[in-house]
C-alpha positions as CSV (number, residue, x, y, z in Angstrom):
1,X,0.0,0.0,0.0
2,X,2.6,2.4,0.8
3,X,4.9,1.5,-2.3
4,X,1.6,2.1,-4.2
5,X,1.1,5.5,-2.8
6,X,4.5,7.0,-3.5
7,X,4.9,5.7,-6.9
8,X,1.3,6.9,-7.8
9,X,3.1,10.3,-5.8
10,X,6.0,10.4,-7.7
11,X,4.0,9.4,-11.2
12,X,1.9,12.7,-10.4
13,X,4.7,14.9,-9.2
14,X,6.9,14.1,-12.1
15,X,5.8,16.1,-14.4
16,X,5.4,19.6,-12.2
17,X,8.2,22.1,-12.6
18,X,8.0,23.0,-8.9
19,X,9.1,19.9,-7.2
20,X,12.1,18.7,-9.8
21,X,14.0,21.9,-10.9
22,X,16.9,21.1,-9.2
23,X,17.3,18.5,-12.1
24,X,16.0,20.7,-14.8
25,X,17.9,23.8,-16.7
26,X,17.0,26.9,-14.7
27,X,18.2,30.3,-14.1
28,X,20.6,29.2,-11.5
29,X,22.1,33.2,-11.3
30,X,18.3,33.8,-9.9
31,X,17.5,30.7,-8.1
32,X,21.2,31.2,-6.2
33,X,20.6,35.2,-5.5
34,X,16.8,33.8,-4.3
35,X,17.8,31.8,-2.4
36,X,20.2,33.8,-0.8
37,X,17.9,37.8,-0.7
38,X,15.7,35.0,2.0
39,X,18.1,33.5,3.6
40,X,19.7,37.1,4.7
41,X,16.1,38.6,5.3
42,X,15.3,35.6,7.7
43,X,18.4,36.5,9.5
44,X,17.2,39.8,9.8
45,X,13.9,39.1,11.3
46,X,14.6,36.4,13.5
47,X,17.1,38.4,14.8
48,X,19.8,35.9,14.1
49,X,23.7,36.7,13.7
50,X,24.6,36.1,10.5
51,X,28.4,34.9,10.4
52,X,30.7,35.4,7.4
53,X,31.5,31.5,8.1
54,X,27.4,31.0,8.3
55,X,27.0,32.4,4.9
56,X,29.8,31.1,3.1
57,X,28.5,27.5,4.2
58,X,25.2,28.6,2.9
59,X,26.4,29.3,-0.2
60,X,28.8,26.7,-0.9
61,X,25.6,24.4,0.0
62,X,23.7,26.7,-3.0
63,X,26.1,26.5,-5.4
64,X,25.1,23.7,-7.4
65,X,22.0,21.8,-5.8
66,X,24.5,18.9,-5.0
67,X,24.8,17.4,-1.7
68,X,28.4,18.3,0.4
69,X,30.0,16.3,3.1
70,X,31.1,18.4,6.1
71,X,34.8,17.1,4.9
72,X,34.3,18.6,1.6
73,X,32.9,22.1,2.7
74,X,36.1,22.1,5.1
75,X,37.9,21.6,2.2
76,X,36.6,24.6,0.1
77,X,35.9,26.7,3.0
78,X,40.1,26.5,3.3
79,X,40.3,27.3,-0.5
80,X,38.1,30.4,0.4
81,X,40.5,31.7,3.0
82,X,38.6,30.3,5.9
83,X,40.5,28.5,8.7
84,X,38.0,26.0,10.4
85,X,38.1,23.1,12.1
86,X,35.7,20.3,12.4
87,X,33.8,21.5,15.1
88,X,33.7,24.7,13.6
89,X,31.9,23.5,10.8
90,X,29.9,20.6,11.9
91,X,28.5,23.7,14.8
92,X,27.7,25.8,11.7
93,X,26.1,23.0,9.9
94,X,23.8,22.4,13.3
95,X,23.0,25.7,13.9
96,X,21.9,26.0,10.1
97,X,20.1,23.2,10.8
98,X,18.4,23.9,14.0
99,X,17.1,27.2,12.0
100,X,15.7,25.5,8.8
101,X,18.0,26.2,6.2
102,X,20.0,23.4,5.7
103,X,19.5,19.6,5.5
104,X,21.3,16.4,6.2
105,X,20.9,13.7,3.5
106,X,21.3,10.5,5.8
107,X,22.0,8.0,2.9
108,X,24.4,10.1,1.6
109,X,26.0,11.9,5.0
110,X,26.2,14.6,3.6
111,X,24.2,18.1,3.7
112,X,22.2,20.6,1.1
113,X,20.5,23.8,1.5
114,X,16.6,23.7,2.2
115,X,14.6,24.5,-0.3
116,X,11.7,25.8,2.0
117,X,14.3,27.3,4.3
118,X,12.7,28.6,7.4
119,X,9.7,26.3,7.6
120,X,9.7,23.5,10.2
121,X,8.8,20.4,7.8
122,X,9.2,16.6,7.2
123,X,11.3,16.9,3.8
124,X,10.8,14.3,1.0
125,X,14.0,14.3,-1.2
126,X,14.7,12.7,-4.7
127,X,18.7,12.0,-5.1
128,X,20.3,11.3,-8.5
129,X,22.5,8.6,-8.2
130,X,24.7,9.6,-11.2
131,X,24.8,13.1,-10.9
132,X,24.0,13.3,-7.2
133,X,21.5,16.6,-7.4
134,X,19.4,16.4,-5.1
135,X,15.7,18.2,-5.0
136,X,13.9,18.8,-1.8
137,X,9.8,18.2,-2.3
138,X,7.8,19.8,-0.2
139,X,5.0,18.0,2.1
140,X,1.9,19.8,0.3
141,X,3.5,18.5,-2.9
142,X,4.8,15.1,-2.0
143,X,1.3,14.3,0.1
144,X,3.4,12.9,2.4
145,X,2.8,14.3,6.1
146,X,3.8,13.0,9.3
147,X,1.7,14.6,12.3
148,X,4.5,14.6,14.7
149,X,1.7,14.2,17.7
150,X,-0.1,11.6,17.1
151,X,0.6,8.8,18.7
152,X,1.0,8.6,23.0
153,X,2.9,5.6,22.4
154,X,5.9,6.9,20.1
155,X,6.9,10.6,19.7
156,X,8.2,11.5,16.0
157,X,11.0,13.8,16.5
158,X,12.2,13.4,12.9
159,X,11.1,12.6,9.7
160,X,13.0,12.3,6.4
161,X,12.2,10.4,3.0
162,X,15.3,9.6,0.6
163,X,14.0,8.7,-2.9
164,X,16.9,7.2,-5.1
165,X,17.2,7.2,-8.4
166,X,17.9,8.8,-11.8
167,X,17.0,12.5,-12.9
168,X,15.2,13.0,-15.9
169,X,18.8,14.4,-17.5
170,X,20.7,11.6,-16.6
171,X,18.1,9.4,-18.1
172,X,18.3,11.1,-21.6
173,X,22.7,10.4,-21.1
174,X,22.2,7.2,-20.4
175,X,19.3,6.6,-23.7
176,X,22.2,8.2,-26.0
Protein backbone atom coordinates (compact mmCIF):
# COMPACT_ATOMS: atom_id res chain seq x y z
CA UNK A 1 0.00 0.00 0.00
CA UNK A 2 2.60 2.43 0.80
CA UNK A 3 4.92 1.45 -2.29
CA UNK A 4 1.58 2.14 -4.20
CA UNK A 5 1.11 5.45 -2.81
CA UNK A 6 4.52 6.98 -3.53
CA UNK A 7 4.88 5.70 -6.87
CA UNK A 8 1.27 6.91 -7.84
CA UNK A 9 3.10 10.31 -5.81
CA UNK A 10 6.04 10.44 -7.74
CA UNK A 11 4.02 9.37 -11.16
CA UNK A 12 1.85 12.66 -10.40
CA UNK A 13 4.68 14.94 -9.20
CA UNK A 14 6.91 14.14 -12.09
CA UNK A 15 5.75 16.13 -14.44
CA UNK A 16 5.41 19.56 -12.24
CA UNK A 17 8.20 22.06 -12.56
CA UNK A 18 8.01 22.98 -8.86
CA UNK A 19 9.13 19.94 -7.24
CA UNK A 20 12.14 18.72 -9.79
CA UNK A 21 14.03 21.95 -10.88
CA UNK A 22 16.88 21.10 -9.22
CA UNK A 23 17.26 18.46 -12.11
CA UNK A 24 16.01 20.69 -14.81
CA UNK A 25 17.89 23.82 -16.72
CA UNK A 26 17.00 26.89 -14.66
CA UNK A 27 18.21 30.31 -14.10
CA UNK A 28 20.59 29.20 -11.51
CA UNK A 29 22.15 33.23 -11.30
CA UNK A 30 18.31 33.79 -9.94
CA UNK A 31 17.52 30.72 -8.08
CA UNK A 32 21.18 31.15 -6.22
CA UNK A 33 20.59 35.18 -5.47
CA UNK A 34 16.78 33.82 -4.28
CA UNK A 35 17.77 31.81 -2.37
CA UNK A 36 20.19 33.81 -0.83
CA UNK A 37 17.91 37.79 -0.71
CA UNK A 38 15.65 35.05 1.96
CA UNK A 39 18.13 33.51 3.62
CA UNK A 40 19.71 37.06 4.69
CA UNK A 41 16.08 38.60 5.30
CA UNK A 42 15.33 35.62 7.75
CA UNK A 43 18.44 36.52 9.54
CA UNK A 44 17.22 39.78 9.76
CA UNK A 45 13.95 39.10 11.26
CA UNK A 46 14.59 36.36 13.52
CA UNK A 47 17.08 38.41 14.76
CA UNK A 48 19.82 35.91 14.09
CA UNK A 49 23.68 36.72 13.73
CA UNK A 50 24.59 36.14 10.55
CA UNK A 51 28.37 34.85 10.41
CA UNK A 52 30.66 35.38 7.37
CA UNK A 53 31.52 31.52 8.06
CA UNK A 54 27.44 31.03 8.25
CA UNK A 55 27.04 32.37 4.89
CA UNK A 56 29.77 31.11 3.07
CA UNK A 57 28.53 27.47 4.17
CA UNK A 58 25.18 28.55 2.94
CA UNK A 59 26.44 29.34 -0.18
CA UNK A 60 28.76 26.70 -0.91
CA UNK A 61 25.60 24.44 -0.02
CA UNK A 62 23.68 26.66 -3.02
CA UNK A 63 26.13 26.48 -5.38
CA UNK A 64 25.06 23.68 -7.36
CA UNK A 65 21.98 21.82 -5.79
CA UNK A 66 24.46 18.93 -5.03
CA UNK A 67 24.82 17.44 -1.65
CA UNK A 68 28.41 18.28 0.39
CA UNK A 69 29.96 16.25 3.09
CA UNK A 70 31.14 18.39 6.08
CA UNK A 71 34.84 17.14 4.92
CA UNK A 72 34.26 18.61 1.60
CA UNK A 73 32.91 22.12 2.67
CA UNK A 74 36.11 22.11 5.06
CA UNK A 75 37.89 21.55 2.18
CA UNK A 76 36.56 24.60 0.06
CA UNK A 77 35.91 26.70 2.97
CA UNK A 78 40.15 26.47 3.29
CA UNK A 79 40.32 27.32 -0.51
CA UNK A 80 38.14 30.39 0.40
CA UNK A 81 40.53 31.75 3.02
CA UNK A 82 38.59 30.33 5.93
CA UNK A 83 40.46 28.52 8.72
CA UNK A 84 38.01 26.05 10.39
CA UNK A 85 38.12 23.09 12.08
CA UNK A 86 35.66 20.29 12.36
CA UNK A 87 33.85 21.46 15.14
CA UNK A 88 33.65 24.73 13.64
CA UNK A 89 31.88 23.46 10.81
CA UNK A 90 29.93 20.60 11.90
CA UNK A 91 28.53 23.72 14.82
CA UNK A 92 27.68 25.76 11.75
CA UNK A 93 26.14 23.04 9.88
CA UNK A 94 23.83 22.37 13.32
CA UNK A 95 23.03 25.74 13.93
CA UNK A 96 21.86 26.04 10.14
CA UNK A 97 20.06 23.17 10.81
CA UNK A 98 18.41 23.93 13.99
CA UNK A 99 17.06 27.23 12.04
CA UNK A 100 15.68 25.47 8.79
CA UNK A 101 18.04 26.21 6.21
CA UNK A 102 19.96 23.37 5.74
CA UNK A 103 19.48 19.58 5.55
CA UNK A 104 21.27 16.35 6.18
CA UNK A 105 20.94 13.66 3.54
CA UNK A 106 21.29 10.45 5.82
CA UNK A 107 22.00 8.04 2.89
CA UNK A 108 24.43 10.09 1.61
CA UNK A 109 26.02 11.86 5.01
CA UNK A 110 26.22 14.63 3.60
CA UNK A 111 24.21 18.07 3.70
CA UNK A 112 22.18 20.57 1.15
CA UNK A 113 20.49 23.79 1.55
CA UNK A 114 16.65 23.75 2.16
CA UNK A 115 14.62 24.48 -0.35
CA UNK A 116 11.70 25.83 1.95
CA UNK A 117 14.29 27.29 4.29
CA UNK A 118 12.66 28.61 7.43
CA UNK A 119 9.69 26.32 7.60
CA UNK A 120 9.68 23.49 10.16
CA UNK A 121 8.81 20.43 7.82
CA UNK A 122 9.20 16.63 7.20
CA UNK A 123 11.30 16.88 3.85
CA UNK A 124 10.77 14.32 0.96
CA UNK A 125 14.00 14.26 -1.22
CA UNK A 126 14.73 12.75 -4.70
CA UNK A 127 18.66 11.95 -5.14
CA UNK A 128 20.26 11.28 -8.49
CA UNK A 129 22.54 8.65 -8.19
CA UNK A 130 24.69 9.62 -11.21
CA UNK A 131 24.78 13.13 -10.86
CA UNK A 132 24.00 13.25 -7.17
CA UNK A 133 21.47 16.57 -7.42
CA UNK A 134 19.41 16.42 -5.06
CA UNK A 135 15.69 18.21 -4.99
CA UNK A 136 13.90 18.77 -1.78
CA UNK A 137 9.84 18.22 -2.32
CA UNK A 138 7.82 19.79 -0.20
CA UNK A 139 5.00 18.03 2.09
CA UNK A 140 1.90 19.84 0.32
CA UNK A 141 3.55 18.48 -2.94
CA UNK A 142 4.77 15.08 -2.02
CA UNK A 143 1.35 14.32 0.06
CA UNK A 144 3.38 12.87 2.36
CA UNK A 145 2.75 14.33 6.10
CA UNK A 146 3.80 12.98 9.32
CA UNK A 147 1.71 14.57 12.28
CA UNK A 148 4.49 14.60 14.75
CA UNK A 149 1.67 14.25 17.74
CA UNK A 150 -0.15 11.55 17.05
CA UNK A 151 0.56 8.76 18.66
CA UNK A 152 1.00 8.64 22.97
CA UNK A 153 2.89 5.61 22.40
CA UNK A 154 5.87 6.93 20.10
CA UNK A 155 6.85 10.55 19.75
CA UNK A 156 8.16 11.49 16.01
CA UNK A 157 10.95 13.76 16.46
CA UNK A 158 12.23 13.39 12.87
CA UNK A 159 11.11 12.58 9.66
CA UNK A 160 12.99 12.35 6.38
CA UNK A 161 12.17 10.36 3.05
CA UNK A 162 15.33 9.63 0.58
CA UNK A 163 14.04 8.72 -2.87
CA UNK A 164 16.85 7.23 -5.07
CA UNK A 165 17.19 7.23 -8.38
CA UNK A 166 17.90 8.85 -11.77
CA UNK A 167 17.05 12.47 -12.90
CA UNK A 168 15.25 12.97 -15.90
CA UNK A 169 18.82 14.44 -17.53
CA UNK A 170 20.66 11.65 -16.64
CA UNK A 171 18.14 9.40 -18.10
CA UNK A 172 18.33 11.06 -21.61
CA UNK A 173 22.68 10.45 -21.08
CA UNK A 174 22.18 7.21 -20.40
CA UNK A 175 19.27 6.58 -23.70
CA UNK A 176 22.23 8.21 -26.04
Amino acid sequence: MFKRKISSIMKKKQTSPNISKNFMDHDHELCFESALKDFKQHFIEKELKLTPLRLKVFQLLLKDHRPLGAYQILDLLRKDGFSSTPPIAYRVLDFLIEHGFVHKIKKLNAFVACSHPGNSHSPTFMICRKCEKVAEINEKESGLKFNKETSSEFKIEEAIIELIGICKNCTKIEVI
